[in-house]
C-alpha positions in Angstrom: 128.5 98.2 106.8 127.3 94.4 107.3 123.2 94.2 107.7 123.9 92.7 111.1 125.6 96.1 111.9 122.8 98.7 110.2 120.2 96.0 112.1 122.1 96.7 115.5 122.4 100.6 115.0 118.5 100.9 114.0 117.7 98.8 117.0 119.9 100.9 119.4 118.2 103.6 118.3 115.0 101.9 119.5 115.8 101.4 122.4 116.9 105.1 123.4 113.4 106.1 121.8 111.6 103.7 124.3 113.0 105.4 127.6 112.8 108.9 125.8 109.0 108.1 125.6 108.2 106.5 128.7 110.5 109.5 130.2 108.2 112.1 128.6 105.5 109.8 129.5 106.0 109.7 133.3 107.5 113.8 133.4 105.4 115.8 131.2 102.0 114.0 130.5 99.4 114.5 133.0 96.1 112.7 133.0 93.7 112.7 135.2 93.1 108.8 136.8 89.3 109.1 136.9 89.5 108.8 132.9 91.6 105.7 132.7 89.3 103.2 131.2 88.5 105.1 128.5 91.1 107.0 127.7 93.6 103.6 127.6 91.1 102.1 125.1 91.3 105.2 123.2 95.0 105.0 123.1 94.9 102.3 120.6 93.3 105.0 118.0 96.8 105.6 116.8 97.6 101.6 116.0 94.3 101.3 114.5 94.9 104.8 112.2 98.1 102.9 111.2 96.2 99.9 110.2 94.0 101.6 108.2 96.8 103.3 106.1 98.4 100.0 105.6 95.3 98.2 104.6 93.8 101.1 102.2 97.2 101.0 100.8 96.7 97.3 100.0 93.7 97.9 98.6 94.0 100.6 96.4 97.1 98.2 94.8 94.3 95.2 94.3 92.6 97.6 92.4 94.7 98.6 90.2 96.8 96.1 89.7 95.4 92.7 87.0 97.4 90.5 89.0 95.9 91.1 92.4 92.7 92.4 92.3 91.1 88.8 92.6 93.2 88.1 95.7 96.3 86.6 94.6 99.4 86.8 96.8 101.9 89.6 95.7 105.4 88.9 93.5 107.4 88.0 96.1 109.4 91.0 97.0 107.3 93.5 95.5 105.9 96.4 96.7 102.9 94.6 97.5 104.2 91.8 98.9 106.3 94.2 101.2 102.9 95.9 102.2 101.8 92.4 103.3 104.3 91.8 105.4 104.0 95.2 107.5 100.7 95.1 107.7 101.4 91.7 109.5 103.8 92.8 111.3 102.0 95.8 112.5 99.1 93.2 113.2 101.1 91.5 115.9 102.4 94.8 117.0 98.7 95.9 117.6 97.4 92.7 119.3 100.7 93.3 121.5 99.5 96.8 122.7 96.4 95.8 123.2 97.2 93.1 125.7 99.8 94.9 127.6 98.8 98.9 127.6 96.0 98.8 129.7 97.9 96.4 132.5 101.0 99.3 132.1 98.5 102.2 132.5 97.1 99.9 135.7 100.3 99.6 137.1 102.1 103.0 136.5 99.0 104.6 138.3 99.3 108.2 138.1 102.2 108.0 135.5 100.4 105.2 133.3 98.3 107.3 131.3 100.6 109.4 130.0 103.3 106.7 129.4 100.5 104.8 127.6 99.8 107.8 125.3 103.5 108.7 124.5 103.5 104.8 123.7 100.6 105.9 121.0 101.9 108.4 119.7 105.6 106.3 119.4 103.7 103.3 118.1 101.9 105.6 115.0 105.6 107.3 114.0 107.7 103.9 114.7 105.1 101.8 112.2 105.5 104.9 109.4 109.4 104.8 109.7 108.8 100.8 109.7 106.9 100.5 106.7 108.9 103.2 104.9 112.2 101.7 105.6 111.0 98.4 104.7 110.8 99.2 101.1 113.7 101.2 101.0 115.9 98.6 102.2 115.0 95.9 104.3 117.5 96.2 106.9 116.3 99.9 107.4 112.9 98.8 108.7 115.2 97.4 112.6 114.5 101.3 114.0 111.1 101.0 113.4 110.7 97.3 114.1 112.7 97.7 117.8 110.4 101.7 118.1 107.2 99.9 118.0 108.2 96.7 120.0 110.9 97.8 122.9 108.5 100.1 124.6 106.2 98.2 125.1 108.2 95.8 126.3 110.5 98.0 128.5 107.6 100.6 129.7 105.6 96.6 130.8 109.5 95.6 132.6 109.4 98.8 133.9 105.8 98.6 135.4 106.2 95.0 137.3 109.8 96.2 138.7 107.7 99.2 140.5 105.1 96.8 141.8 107.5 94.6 142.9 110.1 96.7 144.7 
């Protein structure tokens, strides 16, 4: 199978988990509206939790490894190196659901809360299966890549459509 094809089939896959969790979001998860500032900044909890995995992970390799420890930039390749780039990644993923999950909580009203915490909770287990499949073969990482991305993006699509209509 071609890495276009794997890339396509993880990506898919990401998809059908973004309307599985804005579906359990909107059906299943009740919060009360009174709470929605907080509770939508406390949402990012589970992006930050992720961030601090990936970036204690990089620093327990600086530690122990000669060739890092003063800062130098990771073999290329490497498992380092690979850490480096999802902890990027998962950066920009971050800064994403910060900007947009409070406006989708906004808009969904009722329903926004609890789509905004299934998109946590997604985020946290998308980023894992990211970071693990990134350094079991690079191609693996496109389910966690499109699991962290497409529901935020679809669950925001989603939200405008229902204002607008």
């Amino acid at each position: 199978m071609t890495k276009q094809k794997k890339i396509l089939i993880g990506m898919s896959a990401g998809l059908v988990w973004s309307i599985l969790l804005i579906w359990i979001g909107t059906t299943y998860v009740k919060i009360p509206v009174f709470s929605r500032v907080i509770i939508t900044e406390f949402f990012l909890l589970a992006p930050g939790l992720v961030l601090l995995l990936i970036i204690g992970r990089i620093a327990a390799r600086r530690f122990f490894d000669e060739t890092l420890i003063d800062g130098e930039a990771p073999v290329p390749g490497s498992g380092a190196d690979v850490d480096q780039r999802v902890l990027r990644n998962t950066v920009e993923q971050a800064v994403l659901a910060a900007c947009l999950w409070p406006a989708i909580a906004y808009l969904l009203l009722e329903d926004g809360l609890g789509v905004v915490m299934c998109l946590s909770v997604g985020f946290a287990v998308a980023r894992l299966i990211f970071w693990v499949g990134y350094h079991m073969s690079p191609p693996l990482r496109s389910f966690g890549f499109a699991a962290t991305f497409y529901p935020t993006v679809v669950a925001l699509l989603w939200a405008l459509l229902l204002r607008l209509l």
